[in-house]
N, C-alpha and C positions, 0 to 999 in steps of 0.2 A: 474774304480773309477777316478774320479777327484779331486785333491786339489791343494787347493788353499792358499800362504804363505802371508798373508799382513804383513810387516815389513819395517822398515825405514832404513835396514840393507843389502840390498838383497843380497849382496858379501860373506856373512857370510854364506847363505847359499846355495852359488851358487856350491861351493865342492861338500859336500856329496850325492848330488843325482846328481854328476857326473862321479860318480867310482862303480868298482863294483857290485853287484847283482841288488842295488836299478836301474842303470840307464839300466843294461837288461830288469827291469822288465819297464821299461819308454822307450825301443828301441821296445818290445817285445807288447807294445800296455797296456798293463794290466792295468798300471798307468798313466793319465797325471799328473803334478807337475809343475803349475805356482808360479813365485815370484814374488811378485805384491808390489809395493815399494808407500809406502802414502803417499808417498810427491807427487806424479802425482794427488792425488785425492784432492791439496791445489787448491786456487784460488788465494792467494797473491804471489809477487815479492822473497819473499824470504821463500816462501815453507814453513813455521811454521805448525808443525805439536804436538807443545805441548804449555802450556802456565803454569805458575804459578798458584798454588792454593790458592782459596777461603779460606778467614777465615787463611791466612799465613803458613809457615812450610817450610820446605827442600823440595830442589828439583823441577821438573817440571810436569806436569800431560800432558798424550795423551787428544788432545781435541778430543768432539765427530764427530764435521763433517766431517773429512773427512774418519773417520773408518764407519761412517753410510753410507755416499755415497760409498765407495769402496765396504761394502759389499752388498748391494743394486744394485749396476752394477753386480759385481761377480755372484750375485744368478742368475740375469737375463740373463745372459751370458754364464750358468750351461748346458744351456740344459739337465737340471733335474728337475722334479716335485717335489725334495726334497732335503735341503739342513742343513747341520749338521755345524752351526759355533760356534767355540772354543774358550777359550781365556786361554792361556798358561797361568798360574799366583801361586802363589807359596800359594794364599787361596783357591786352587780348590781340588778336590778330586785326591785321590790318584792314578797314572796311574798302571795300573798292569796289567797282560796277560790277565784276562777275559774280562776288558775294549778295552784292544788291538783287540779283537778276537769280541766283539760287534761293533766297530768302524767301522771294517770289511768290515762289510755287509751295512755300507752307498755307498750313490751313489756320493754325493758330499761332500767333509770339508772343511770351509774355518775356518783356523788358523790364530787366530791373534796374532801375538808375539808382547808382553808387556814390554814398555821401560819404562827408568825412576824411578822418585816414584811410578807410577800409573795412573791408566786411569780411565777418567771419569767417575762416577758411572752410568751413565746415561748408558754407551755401556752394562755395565755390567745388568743391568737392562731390557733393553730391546731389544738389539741386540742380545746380547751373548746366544746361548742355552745353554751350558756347561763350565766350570772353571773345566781346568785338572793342576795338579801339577805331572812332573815326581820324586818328594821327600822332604823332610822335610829341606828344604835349598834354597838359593837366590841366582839368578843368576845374571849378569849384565841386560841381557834380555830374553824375551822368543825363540827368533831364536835356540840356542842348545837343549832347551826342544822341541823345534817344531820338528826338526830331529831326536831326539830319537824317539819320538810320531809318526813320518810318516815309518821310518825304521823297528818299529817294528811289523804296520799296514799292509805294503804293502807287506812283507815277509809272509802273513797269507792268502793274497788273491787267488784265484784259478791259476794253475796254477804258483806260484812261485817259489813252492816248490812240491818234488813229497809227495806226502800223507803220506809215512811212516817216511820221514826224520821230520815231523813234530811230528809225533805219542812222542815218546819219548822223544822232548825237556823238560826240567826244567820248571817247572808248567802246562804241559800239563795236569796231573790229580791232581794237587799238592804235588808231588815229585818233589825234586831237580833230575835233570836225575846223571844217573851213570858215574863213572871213566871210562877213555878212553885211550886206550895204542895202537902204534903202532912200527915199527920195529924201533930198533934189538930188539930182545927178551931180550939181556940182557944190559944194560947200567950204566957205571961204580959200576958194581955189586948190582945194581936194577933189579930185574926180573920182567916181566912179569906175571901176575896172571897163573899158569899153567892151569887153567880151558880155558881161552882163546885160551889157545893153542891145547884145547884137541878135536874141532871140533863135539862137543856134545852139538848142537844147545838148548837143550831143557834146559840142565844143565846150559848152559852162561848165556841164557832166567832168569831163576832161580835165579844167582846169580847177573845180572845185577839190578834185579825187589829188589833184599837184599840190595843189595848196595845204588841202590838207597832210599829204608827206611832209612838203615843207614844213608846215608850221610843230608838226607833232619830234623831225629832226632839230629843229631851233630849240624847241623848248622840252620835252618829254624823248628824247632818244631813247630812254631805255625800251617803250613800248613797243620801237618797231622790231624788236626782237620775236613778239609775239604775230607780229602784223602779218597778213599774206598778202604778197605785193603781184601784181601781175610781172612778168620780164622786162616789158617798157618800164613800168614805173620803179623797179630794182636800177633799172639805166639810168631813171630821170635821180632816184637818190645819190648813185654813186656820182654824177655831175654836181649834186648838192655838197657830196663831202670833198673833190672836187676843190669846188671852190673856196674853201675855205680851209685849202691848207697855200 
């Protein structure tokens, strides 16, 4: 996969795809991750890359040219027959592990993180294939939602991770995943689940798969709408709602 960051920012997000697993998986081949900075893509002396809007109001708008030519080079540049461009913005859809897990499987993204009031309607119209939101909140820019978006993308792709370390993450079938304990057994008179301890794989199995209903009922009930529960474990929820009425 390739992606691609257009941003006016690029120090912002020169970090986090320079530490840990993200920049293995960028040493390791999996990933490239350009930062592609729009003011290269101005023709005037002093780099404008936003101007005041039409019809007055707060603030400054991204102008279209130079995000249409940057992405227009970018795609040409792809060495991909297909090219998937985003625009971080807080009226997009909402990002979640399914959208994560479709993004996936592109071959090219180019992300454009959104400053200011706002960008041209014109990118939006007909540059942009897609408007992601990672939540119901406004950020200075898109550059932190772009990193959440690419971290939780690249972590999905072949190879990142071994197949079972993914099996069980939290929203993998829309369960929150389960409680996790490791040594000492006991800390400051907190124990350890004794089942953990009992090496009765099939039992942990069991009570990991409870746990996680419960924990995903307590806290995320809307998901187990999506969930497929086995009939015991549709039994062991309905004793969960149950008890707390």
């Amino acid at each position: 996969m390739k992606i691609d960051l257009v941003t006016i920012f690029p120090g912002i997000l020169d970090g986090p795809f320079k530490e840990s697993m993200i920049k293995r998986a960028v040493d390791q081949g999996l990933v490239e991750i350009n930062l592609v900075d729009l003011r290269t893509y101005t023709h005037d002396r002093h780099h404008q890359v936003d101007d005041a809007p039409y019809g007055g109001g707060y603030g400054m708008i991204l102008k279209p040219e130079p995000l249409f030519e940057a992405v227009d080079q970018l795609k040409a540049n792809s060495g991909s027959d297909s090219s998937l461009v985003v625009l971080l913005s807080p009226q997009g859809r909402k990002f979640d592990q399914t959208l994560a897990q479709q993004l996936s499987k592109e071959k090219h993204l180019v992300l454009i993180c959104g400053r200011y009031e706002g960008i041209d309607e014109r990118v939006c119209e007909m540059l942009v294939d897609d408007e992601i939101s990672i939540g119901d909140f406004v950020l200075t820019g898109g550059e932190l939602a772009a990193a959440v978006l690419v971290d939780a993308v690249v972590r999905l792709l072949p190879g990142f991770l071994a197949e079972e370390a993914s099996a069980n993450e939290s929203f993998a079938d829309s369960l929150l995943e389960h409680p996790h304990y490791t040594r000492p057994p006991v800390f400051r008179e907190m124990e350890v689940p004794s089942i953990l301890l009992s090496g009765n794989h099939g039992e942990i199995a069991r009570w990991r798969r409870q746990q996680s209903i419960k924990r995903t009922y307590e806290r995320r009930p809307d998901l187990l709408d999506k969930a497929e529960l086995r009939p015991r474990e549709k039994v062991y929820l309905e004793s969960l709602k149950k008890q707390q009425l």
